[in-house]
C-alpha positions in Angstrom: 171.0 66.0 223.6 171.1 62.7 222.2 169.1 60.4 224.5 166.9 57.9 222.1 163.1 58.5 221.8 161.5 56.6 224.7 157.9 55.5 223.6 155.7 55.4 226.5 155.0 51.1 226.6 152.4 51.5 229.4 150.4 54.2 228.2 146.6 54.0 230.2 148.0 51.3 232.0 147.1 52.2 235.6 148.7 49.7 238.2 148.4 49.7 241.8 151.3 48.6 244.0 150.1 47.5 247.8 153.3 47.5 250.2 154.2 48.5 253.2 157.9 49.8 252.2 158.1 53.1 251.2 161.0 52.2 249.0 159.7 49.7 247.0 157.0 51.8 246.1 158.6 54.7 245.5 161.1 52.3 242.7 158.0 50.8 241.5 156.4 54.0 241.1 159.4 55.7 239.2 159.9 52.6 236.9 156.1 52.1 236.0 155.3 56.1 235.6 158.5 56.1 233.2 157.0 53.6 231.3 153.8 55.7 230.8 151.3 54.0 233.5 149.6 55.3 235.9 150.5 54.3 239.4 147.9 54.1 242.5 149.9 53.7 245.7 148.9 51.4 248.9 150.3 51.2 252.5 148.8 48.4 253.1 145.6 46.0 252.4 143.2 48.1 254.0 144.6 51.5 252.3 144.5 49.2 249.1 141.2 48.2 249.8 140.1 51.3 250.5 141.4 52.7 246.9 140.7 49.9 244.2 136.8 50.8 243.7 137.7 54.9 243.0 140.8 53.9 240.6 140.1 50.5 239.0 143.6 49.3 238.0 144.4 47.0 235.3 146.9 45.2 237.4 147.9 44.9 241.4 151.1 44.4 242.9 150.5 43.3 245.9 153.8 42.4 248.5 153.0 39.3 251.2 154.3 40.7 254.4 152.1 43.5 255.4 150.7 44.9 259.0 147.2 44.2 259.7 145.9 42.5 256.4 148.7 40.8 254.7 149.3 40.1 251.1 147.4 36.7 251.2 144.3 38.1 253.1 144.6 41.1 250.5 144.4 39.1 247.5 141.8 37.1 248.7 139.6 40.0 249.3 140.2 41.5 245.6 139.3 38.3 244.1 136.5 37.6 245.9 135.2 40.4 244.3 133.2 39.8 241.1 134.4 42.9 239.8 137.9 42.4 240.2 137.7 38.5 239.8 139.6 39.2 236.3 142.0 41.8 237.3 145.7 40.6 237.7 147.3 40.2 241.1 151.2 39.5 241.3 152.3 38.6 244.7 155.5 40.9 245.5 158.1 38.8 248.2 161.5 38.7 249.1 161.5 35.3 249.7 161.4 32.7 246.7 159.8 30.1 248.4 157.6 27.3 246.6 155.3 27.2 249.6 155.1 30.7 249.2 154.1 30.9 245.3 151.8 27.5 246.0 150.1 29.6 248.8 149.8 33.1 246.3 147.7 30.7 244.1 145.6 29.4 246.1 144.3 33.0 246.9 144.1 33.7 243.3 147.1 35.6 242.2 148.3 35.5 238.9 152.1 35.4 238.9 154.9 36.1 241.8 157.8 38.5 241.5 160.6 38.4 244.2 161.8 41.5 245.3 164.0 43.2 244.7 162.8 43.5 241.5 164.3 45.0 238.5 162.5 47.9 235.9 162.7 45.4 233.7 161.4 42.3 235.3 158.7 44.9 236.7 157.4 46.2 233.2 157.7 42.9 232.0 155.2 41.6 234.4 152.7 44.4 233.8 153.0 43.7 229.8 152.4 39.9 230.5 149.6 40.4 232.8 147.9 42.7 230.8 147.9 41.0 227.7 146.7 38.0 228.9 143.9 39.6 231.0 143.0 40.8 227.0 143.3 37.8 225.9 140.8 36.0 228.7 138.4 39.2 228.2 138.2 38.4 224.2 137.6 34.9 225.0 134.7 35.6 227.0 133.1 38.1 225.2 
C-alpha cells in the first residue's frame, strides 16, 4: 500500500452543517470527518437550534433554503446569541446571487459558499474561518 500519509488538517475542529438535503450533508460530512473534524449534523434551523448549545461548534454551515426556519432566520438566531456572536456562519446556496450574499450579511454570516461545493473549497472555508475567528479572539483578549 502506497497511499501518502494524510495528516488530519482539522483535528478538534467540530463543524456543524444545517441543511435540509441529505446529500449534501452526507458529502460534507465525509469530506470534513476525512479531514479530521468533527461533524454535528442539522435537518434544519430548529434541529440546528436545537443542537448548537450541547455541541458548541467552531464553525456553521448553514444552507439558505430550508422548511420552516430558513437559512436567513437561522443565522440570525445564532448570532443573536452572545455566545455564539463570534462563531462563524457560512451561508451554503445554490444560487450565486449578489442579493443573496448582500442579504447573508446582513444577518451576520461570515462568508458564502455555493453549492455544490468541492472538498476542497469546503476545507478551505473551515481553515479560513477558523483562523480568523483566532485571530478576532486574540485581538480581544
Amino acid at each position: 500500500m502506497n497511499t501518502p500519509a494524510v495528516t488530519p488538517q482539522l483535528s478538534g475542529i467540530k463543524v456543524m452543517v444545517i441543511d435540509d438535503s441529505n446529500t449534501i450533508r452526507k458529502s460534507a460530512e465525509i469530506f470534513l470527518l476525512q479531514a479530521g473534524a468533527q461533524v454535528v449534523l442539522a435537518e434544519d434551523g430548529f434541529d440546528a437550534l436545537a443542537k448548537i448549545n450541547d455541541h458548541l461548534p467552531d464553525v456553521i454551515f448553514c444552507d439558505i433554503l430550508m422548511p420552516r426556519l430558513d437559512g436567513y432566520q437561522t443565522c440570525a438566531l445564532i448570532k443573536k446569541n452572545p455566545k455564539f456572536r463570534a462563531t462563524p456562519v457560512v451561508m451554503l446556496s445554490s444560487k450565486d446571487g449578489l442579493f443573496d450574499r448582500a442579504r447573508g450579511r446582513m444577518v451576520g454570516s461570515d462568508e458564502y459558499l455555493t453549492k455544490p461545493f468541492t472538498k476542497d473549497s469546503l476545507l478551505a472555508t473551515v481553515r479560513t474561518q477558523v483562523a480568523q475567528a483566532a485571530a478576532k479572539s486574540a485581538t480581544v483578549a
